[in-house]
N, C-alpha and C positions, 0 to 999 in steps of 0.2 A: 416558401424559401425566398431569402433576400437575392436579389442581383449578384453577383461575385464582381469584386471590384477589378477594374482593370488597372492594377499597379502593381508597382514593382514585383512585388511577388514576397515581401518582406512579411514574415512570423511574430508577433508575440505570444510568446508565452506565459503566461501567471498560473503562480503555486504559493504562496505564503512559507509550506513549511515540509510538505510531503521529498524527499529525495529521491522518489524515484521519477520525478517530473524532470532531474537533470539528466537523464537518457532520454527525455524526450527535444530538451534544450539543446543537447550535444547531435541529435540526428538532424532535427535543423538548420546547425550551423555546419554538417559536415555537408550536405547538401547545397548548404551558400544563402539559407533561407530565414535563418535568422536574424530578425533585428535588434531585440533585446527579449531578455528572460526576466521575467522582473519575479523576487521575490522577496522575502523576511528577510529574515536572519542568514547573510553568507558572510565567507571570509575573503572579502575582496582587498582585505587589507587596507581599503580605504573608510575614510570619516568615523562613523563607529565602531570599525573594524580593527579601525590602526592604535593598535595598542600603547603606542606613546599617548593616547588620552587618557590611558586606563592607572595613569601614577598615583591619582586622589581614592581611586577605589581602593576598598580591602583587598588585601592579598587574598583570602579563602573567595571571595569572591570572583577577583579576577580569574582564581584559577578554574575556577566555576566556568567563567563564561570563555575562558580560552579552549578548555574542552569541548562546549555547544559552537564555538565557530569553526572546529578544528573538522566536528561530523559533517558542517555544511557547506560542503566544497566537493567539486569535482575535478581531476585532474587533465581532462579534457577540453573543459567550457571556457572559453576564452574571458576573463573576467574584464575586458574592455566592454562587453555585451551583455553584463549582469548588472540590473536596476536593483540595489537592494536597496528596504523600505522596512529598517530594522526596529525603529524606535518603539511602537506598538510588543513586539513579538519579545523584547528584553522586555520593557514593565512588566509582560504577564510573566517573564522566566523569572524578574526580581520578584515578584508576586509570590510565585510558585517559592521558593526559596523561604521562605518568611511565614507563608499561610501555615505552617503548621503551628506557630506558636502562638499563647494564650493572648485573645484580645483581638486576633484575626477574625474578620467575617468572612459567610461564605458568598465564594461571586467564582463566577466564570471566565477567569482572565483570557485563557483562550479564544474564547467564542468573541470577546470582547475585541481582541486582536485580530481576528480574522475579518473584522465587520471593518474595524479603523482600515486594516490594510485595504478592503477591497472599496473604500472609498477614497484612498490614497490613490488606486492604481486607475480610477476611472476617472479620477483629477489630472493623471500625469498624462492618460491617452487624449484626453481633449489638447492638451499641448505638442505632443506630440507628432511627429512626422506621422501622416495617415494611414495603417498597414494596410495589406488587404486581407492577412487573418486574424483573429483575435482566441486565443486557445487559452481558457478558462477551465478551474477546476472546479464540480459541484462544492457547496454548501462555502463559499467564499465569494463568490463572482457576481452579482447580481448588478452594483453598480459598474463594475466593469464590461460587463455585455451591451449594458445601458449604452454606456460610453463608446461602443467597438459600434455599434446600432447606428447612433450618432455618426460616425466618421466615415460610417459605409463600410466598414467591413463583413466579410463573412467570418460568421459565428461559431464559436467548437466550444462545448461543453464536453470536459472530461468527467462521467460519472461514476466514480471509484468505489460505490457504496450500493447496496439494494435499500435501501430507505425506507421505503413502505414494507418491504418483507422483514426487515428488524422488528419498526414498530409492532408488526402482527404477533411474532413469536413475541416480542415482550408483554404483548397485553394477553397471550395464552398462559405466560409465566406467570400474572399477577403482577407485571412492574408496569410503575407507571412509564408513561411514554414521553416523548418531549416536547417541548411549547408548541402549541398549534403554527405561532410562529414561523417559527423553524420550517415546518413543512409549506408553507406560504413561501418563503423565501425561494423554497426546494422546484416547487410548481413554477415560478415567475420564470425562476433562472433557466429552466429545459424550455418554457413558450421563448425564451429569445434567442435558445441558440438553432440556428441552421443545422446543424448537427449533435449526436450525442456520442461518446466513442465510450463502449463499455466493454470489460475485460474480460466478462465471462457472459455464458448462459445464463447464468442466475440472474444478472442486471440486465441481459435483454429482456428477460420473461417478465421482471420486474416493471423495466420499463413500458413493454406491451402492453403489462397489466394494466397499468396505470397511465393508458389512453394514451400515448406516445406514439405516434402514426411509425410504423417498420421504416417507412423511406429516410426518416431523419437518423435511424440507429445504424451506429458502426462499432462489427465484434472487434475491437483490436486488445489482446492480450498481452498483458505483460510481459516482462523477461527474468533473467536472471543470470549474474556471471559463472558457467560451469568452471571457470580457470579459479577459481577462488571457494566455490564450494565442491570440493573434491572427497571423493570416499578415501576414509585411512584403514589398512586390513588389519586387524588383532589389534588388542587394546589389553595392557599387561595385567587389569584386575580380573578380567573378564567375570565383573556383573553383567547382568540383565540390567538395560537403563532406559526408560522411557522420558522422552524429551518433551518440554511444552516450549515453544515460545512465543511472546505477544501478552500484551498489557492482560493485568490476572486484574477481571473484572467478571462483568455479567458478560459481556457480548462474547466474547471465546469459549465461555462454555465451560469453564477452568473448575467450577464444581463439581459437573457430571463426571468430568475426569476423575477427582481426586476421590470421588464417591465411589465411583467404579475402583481406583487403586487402595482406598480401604477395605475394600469389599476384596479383593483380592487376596491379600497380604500372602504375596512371592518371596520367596525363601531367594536368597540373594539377588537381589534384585530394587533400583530404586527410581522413584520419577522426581524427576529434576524441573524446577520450575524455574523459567529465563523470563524476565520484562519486570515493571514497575508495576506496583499494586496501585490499583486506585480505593478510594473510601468502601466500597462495595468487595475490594480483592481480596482489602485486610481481614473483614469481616469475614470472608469464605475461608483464609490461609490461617485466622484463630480457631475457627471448627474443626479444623483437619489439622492442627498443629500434631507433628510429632510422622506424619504420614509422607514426607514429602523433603528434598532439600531446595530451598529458594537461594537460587544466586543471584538476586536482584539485578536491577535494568545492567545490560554488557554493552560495551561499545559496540556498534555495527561491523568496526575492523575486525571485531574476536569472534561472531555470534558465528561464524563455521568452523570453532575450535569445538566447538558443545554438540555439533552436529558429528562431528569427526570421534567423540567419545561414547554416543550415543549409539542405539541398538534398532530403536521404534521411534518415530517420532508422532505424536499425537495432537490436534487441532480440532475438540468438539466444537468447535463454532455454533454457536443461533444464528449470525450471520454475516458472510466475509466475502466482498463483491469480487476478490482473485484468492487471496493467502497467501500471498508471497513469498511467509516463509514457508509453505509447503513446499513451494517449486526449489528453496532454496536446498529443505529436504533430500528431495528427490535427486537433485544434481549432485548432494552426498552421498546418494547411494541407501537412501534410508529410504525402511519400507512405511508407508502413511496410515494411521487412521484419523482421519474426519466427518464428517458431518454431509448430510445432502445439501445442506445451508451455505457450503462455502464453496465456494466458484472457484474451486480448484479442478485441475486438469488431470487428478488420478484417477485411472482406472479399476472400477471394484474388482478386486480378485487378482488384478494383474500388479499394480504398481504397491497394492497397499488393500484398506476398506473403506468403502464408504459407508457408515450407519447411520440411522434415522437422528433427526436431532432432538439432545436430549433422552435418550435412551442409554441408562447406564448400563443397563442387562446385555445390550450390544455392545457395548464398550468393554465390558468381562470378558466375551467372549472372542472376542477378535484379538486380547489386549494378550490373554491366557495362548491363544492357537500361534502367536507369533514367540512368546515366551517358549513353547514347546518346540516348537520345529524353526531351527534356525537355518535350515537349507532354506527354507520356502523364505525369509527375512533376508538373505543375499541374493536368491532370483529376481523376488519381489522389487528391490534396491538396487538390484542392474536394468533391472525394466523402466525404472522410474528416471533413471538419470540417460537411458538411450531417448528414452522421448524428449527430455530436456531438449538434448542437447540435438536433435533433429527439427526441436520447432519451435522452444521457447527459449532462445536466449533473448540476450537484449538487443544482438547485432537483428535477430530476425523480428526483434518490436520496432528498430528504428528503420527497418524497411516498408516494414507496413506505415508506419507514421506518415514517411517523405512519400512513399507511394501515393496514400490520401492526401496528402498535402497539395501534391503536384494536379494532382485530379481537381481538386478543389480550384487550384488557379487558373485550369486550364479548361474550364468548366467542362469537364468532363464526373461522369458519374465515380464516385469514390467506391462504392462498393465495387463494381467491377474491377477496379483498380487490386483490390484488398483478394476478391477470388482469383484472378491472376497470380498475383504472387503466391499463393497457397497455393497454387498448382504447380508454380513452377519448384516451391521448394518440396510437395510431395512427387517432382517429378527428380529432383534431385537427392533422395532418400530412398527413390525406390531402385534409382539406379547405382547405389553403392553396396547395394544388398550382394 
């Protein structure tokens, strides 16, 4: 472990493009601890933002990108204290926009972007006022930890992914894996941070695995707004409706699903597919064409309207270091089946199921027992959003945060910090029973 610097007590935070990094930007500055949130693409309404530069663009374009600035915003986060560092993260959006037409090659605008930005941001911290934290998101951060190392800061790696347990189900599956590369990056980046904050079991264990001494990991779990994802009672078709949400690829699992729901074929009843296909989803959603209704990628504002018509929600994952939108499930009142693979917080039997991953014959059968008995699918769906709302929202993520936060400044141990507060909120749950 580095020294912990003795200053002000000032945060940065870096995320490129994930949005749920701005509940951790907003618990920082509610606390008085932040100094800037640097990320991509926001709508700070300034430089690239300010749309009086946008008069030479296409109109189908602009409205293109007036929508992608419109999602990346919080209405909390003081935008005097937002570094954004867009340039890189449009080229891959203008990329993305265009690659599909004839004459395009294939490349990685993303990955490309997240390399540019994180060599942007450990450009800007060597300029920079010197923090004493530096809070990094894995698989981006590598020159910027560099740079946090440099200034003296203490180090936070956020690792939002199980990494090595993906790669292993994917080389069980027969698919290749990704650049050796990549996982070099992945190693360097955990040796320099002082810390690693991960949101589930799955990513501790993962981490364990994979030589990460216990003292440097912190469980801290995600949240989610229950004032926004709410249960709605009766729904005037009244099908049977099973919900997926999340990019329809290999990593979600989105074939065992659909393999389980042809195998099925329920007499009024349909599953519903929410996210953007990639190369690999198309290919799965033409084999199962006719099985299935695809509403392509939803605004985030809407994705608790699909939850609110929905019956089951399902999430085979191979591997998902929280599932977020499980939790967001749950808080609707929807009962889960997922995956042992995803670092979700449901309880098998009580919230929903858990089945093995990749096992469609468990995905019939659990898919078929909730189809039958819809008492046990609203017990199941009140269980699920009472634990939400007793230990994961976001107001209880942004206490554990400042909690470590403060521990960290005041060099005192962070984990004790993080069992304190879980005491104190299981002391506050048990006494409203």
């Amino acid at each position: 472990m580095s020294n912990t610097p003795a200053a002000s007590g000032q945060v940065v935070i870096s995320q490129p493009v994930h949005q749920h990094a701005y509940e951790t930007a907003v618990a920082a500055q509610r606390a008085g601890l932040l100094y800037r949130f640097v990320t991509g693409i926001y709508d700070t309404r300034r430089g690239l933002a300010d749309r009086q530069r946008w008069r030479l663009i296409p109109r189908s374009v602009r409205q293109r990108l007036d929508r992608e600035l419109r999602r990346r915003w919080h209405p909390e986060l003081d935008p005097a204290l937002v570094v954004a560092i867009p340039s890189y993260h449009l080229l891959a959006f203008a990329y993305r926009s265009v690659a599909s037409l004839p004459g395009f090659r294939r490349w990685d605008a993303e990955r490309w972007a997240h390399e540019h930005f994180d060599a942007a941001v450990g450009r800007w911290l060597r300029r920079a006022e010197p923090p004493a934290i530096v809070h990094a998101f894995e698989g981006g951060a590598l020159a910027t930890l560099r740079a946090a190392k440099e200034r003296g800061a203490a180090t936070v790696l956020d690792v939002a992914g199980a990494h090595e347990h993906y790669l292993q189900i994917l080389r069980e599956e027969g698919v290749v894996g990704v650049p050796s590369g990549a996982r070099s990056c992945v190693r360097e980046e955990r040796e320099l941070a002082d810390y690693l904050f991960a949101p589930s079991e799955l990513v501790v264990r993962c981490l364990l695995d994979n030589g990460i001494p216990a003292e440097k990991i912190l469980k801290i779990p995600y949240g989610v707004n229950p004032e926004q994802f709410v249960p709605m009672d009766g729904r005037p078709d009244g099908k049977f409706r099973v919900l997926f949400v999340g990019q329809i690829g290999l990593r979600k699992g989105v074939r065992y699903l659909l393999e389980a729901w042809r195998r099925l074929g329920l007499p009024d009843a349909e599953l519903v597919l929410v996210g953007a296909a990639d190369a690999d989803g198309r290919r799965i959603l033409r084999a199962y064409a006719g099985c299935y209704r695809w509403a392509g990628q939803v605004p985030k504002h809407e994705v608790h309207r699909w939850f609110q018509r929905s019956d089951v929600f399902a999430l085979p994952s191979l591997s998902d270091a929280w599932g977020l939108v499980v939790s967001e499930a749950m808080a609707a009142g929807l009962p889960v089946v997922t995956t042992a693979s995803t670092g979700a917080v449901v309880r098998d039997g009580v919230d929903g199921f858990v089945v093995p991953t990749c096992d469609v014959d468990a995905l019939c059968g659990k898919l078929l027992y909730l189809y039958e008995h819809p008492a046990a699918r609203r017990e199941m769906g009140a269980s699920g959003r009472g634990l939400i709302e007793s230990r994961y929202t976001w107001s209880h993520y942004r206490q554990r945060i400042v909690a470590v936060y403060r521990a960290i400044l005041e060099g005192r141990d962070p984990q004790e910090a993080i069992d304190e507060m879980d005491r104190d909120h299981q002391a506050i749950v048990e006494g409203s029973r």
